[in-house]
C-alpha positions as a Markdown table, in Angstrom:
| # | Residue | x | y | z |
|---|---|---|---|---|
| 1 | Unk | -49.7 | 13.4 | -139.5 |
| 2 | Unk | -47.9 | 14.2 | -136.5 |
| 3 | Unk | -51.1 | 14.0 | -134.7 |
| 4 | Unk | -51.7 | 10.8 | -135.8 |
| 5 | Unk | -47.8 | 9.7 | -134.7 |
| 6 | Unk | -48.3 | 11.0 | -131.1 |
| 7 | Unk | -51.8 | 9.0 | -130.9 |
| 8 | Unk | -50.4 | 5.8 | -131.9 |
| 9 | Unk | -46.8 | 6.4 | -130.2 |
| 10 | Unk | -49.3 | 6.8 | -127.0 |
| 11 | Unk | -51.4 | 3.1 | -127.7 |
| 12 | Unk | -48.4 | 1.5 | -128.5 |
| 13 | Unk | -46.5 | 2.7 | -125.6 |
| 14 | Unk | -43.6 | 4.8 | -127.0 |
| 15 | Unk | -42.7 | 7.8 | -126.2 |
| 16 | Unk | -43.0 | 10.7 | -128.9 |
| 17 | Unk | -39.9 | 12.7 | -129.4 |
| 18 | Unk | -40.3 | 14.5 | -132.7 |
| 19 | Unk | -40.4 | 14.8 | -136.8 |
| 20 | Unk | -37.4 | 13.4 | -138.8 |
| 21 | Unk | -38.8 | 13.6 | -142.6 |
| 22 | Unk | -41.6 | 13.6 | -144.9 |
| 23 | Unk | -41.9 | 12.2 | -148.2 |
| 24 | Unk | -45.1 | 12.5 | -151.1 |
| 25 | Unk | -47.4 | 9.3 | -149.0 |
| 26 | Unk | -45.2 | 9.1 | -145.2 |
| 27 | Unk | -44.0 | 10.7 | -142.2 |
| 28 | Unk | -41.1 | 9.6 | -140.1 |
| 29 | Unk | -41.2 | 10.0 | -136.3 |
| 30 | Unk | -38.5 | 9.9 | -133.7 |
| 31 | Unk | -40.2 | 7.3 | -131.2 |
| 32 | Unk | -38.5 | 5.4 | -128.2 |
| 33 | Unk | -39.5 | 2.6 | -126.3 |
| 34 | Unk | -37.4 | 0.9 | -122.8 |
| 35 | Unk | -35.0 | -0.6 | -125.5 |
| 36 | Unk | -33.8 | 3.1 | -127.2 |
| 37 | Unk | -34.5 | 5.3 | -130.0 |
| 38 | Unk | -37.0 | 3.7 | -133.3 |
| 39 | Unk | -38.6 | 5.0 | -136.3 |
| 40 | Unk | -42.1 | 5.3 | -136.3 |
| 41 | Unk | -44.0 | 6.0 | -140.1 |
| 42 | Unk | -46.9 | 7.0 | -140.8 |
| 43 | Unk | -48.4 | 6.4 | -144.3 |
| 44 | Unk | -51.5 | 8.8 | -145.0 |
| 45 | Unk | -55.0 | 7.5 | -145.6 |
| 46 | Unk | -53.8 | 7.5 | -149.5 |
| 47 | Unk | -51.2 | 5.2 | -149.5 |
| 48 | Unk | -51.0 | 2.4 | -152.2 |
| 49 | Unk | -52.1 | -0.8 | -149.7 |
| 50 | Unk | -50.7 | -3.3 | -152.6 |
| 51 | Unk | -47.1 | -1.6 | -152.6 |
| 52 | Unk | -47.2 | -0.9 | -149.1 |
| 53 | Unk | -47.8 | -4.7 | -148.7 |
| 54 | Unk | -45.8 | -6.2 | -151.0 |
| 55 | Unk | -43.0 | -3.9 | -148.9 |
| 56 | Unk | -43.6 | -4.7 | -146.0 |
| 57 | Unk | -43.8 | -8.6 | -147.1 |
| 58 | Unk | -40.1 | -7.9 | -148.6 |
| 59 | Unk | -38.9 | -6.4 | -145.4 |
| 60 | Unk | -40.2 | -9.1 | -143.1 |
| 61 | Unk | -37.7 | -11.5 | -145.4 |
| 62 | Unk | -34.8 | -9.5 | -144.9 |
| 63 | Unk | -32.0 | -9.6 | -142.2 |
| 64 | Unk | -29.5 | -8.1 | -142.5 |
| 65 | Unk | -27.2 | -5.6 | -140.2 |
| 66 | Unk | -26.7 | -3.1 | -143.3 |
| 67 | Unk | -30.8 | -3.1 | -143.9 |
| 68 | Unk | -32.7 | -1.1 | -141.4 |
| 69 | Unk | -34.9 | -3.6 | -140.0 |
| 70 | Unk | -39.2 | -4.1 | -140.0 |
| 71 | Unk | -40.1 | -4.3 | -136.5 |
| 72 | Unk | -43.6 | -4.6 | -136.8 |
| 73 | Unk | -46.6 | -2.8 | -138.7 |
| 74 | Unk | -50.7 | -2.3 | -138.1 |
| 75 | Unk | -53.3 | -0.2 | -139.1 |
| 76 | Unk | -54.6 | 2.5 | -137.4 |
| 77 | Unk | -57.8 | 4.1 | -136.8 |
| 78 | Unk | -58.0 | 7.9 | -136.1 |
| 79 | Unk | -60.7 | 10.0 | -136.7 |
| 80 | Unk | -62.3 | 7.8 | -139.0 |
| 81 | Unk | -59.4 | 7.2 | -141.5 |
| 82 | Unk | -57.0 | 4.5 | -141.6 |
| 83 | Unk | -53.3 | 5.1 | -141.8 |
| 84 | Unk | -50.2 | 2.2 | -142.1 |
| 85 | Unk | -47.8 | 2.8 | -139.2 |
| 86 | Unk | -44.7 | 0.9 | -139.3 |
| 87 | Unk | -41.8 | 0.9 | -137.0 |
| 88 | Unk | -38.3 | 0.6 | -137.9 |
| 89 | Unk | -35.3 | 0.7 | -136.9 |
| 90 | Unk | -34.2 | 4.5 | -136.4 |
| 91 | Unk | -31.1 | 5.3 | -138.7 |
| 92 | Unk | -30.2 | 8.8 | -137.2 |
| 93 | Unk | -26.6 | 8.8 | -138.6 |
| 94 | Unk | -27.6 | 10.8 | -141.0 |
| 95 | Unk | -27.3 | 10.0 | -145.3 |
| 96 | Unk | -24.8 | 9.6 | -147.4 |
| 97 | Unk | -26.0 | 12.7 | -149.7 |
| 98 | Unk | -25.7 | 15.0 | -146.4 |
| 99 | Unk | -21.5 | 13.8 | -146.0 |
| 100 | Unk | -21.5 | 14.2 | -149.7 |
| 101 | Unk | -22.3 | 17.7 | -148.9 |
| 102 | Unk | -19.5 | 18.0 | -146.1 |
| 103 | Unk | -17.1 | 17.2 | -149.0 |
| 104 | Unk | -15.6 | 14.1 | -150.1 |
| 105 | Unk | -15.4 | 10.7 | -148.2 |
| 106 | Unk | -11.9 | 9.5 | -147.4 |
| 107 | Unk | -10.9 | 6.5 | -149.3 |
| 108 | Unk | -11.3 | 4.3 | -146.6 |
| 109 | Unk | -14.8 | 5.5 | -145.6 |
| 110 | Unk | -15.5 | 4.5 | -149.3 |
| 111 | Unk | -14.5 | 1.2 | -149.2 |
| 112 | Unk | -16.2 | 0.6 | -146.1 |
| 113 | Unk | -19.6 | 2.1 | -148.0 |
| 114 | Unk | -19.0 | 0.0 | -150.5 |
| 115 | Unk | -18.4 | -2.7 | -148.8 |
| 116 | Unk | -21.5 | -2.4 | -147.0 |
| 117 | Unk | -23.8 | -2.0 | -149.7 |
| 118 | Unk | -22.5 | -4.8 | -151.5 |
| 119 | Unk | -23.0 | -7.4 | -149.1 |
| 120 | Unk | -26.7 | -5.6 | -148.3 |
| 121 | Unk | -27.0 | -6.0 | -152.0 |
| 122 | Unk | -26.1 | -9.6 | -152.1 |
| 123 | Unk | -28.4 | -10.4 | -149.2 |
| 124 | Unk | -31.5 | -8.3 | -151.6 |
| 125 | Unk | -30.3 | -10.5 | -154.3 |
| 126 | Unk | -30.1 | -14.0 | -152.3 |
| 127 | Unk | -33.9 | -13.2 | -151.4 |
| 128 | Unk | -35.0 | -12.6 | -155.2 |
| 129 | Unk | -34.9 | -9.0 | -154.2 |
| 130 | Unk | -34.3 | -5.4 | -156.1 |
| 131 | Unk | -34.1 | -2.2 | -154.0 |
| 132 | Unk | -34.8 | 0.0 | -156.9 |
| 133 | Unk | -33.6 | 2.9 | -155.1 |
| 134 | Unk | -30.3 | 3.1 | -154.1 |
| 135 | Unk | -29.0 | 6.5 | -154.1 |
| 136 | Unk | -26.8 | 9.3 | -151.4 |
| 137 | Unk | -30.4 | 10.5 | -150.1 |
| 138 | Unk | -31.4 | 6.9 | -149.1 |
| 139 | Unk | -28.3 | 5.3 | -148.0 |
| 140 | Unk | -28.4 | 5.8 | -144.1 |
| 141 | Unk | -25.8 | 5.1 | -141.4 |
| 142 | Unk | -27.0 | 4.6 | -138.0 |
């Protein structure tokens, strides 16, 4: 999908910079624009559109400054198949899971985590929202 990235980095007027991560449907790409460093992904021609919608919907209704933020979506064309890119806010801080591996978190690091993902929780939960998925791998820090 990379290929696919670079084209759409190139209509949209970023500037391709490299791979971050794959998952089973979507790619993540290291884009910028004039403004810094964004996520570009790219969900394969397989994707599940009435997820992927009802996602991006949810995203759109969040705003928060502990929830990586939905800067825009589209569909895209290339070589006859059609792929969801959406571009995010890049989170290139690394996970929690990766400084779980690095040992353990000073107790004020902790709180401050917690902290965090409480009051993004709260803001999930003010929206009728449920992440569904909160674990080390997918907690990011910027």
């Amino acid at each position: 999908m990379e290929t696919v990235a670079r084209a759409y980095a190139q209509q949209a007027g970023y500037t391709f910079h490299s791979r971050v991560a794959a998952g089973a449907f979507k790619e993540t790409f290291l884009v910028s624009d004039s403004f810094g460093e964004i996520a570009l992904k790219v969900l394969g021609p397989n994707y599940s559109i009435e997820r992927t919608e009802r996602e991006i919907e949810a995203l759109k209704r969040c705003s928060h400054e502990n929830i990586a933020r939905l800067r825009s979506s589209a569909d895209f064309r290339f070589k006859g198949k059609t792929y969801k890119c959406l571009v995010e806010d890049y989170l290139g801080g690394g996970t929690l899971g990766d400084r779980l591996k690095s040992g353990l978190c000073t107790r004020d690091a902790v709180k401050a985590l917690g902290s965090g993902l409480i009051r993004a929780i709260e803001h999930l939960h003010g929206l009728g929202l449920v992440h569904r998925d909160i674990k080390p791998e997918t907690v990011m820090y910027r």
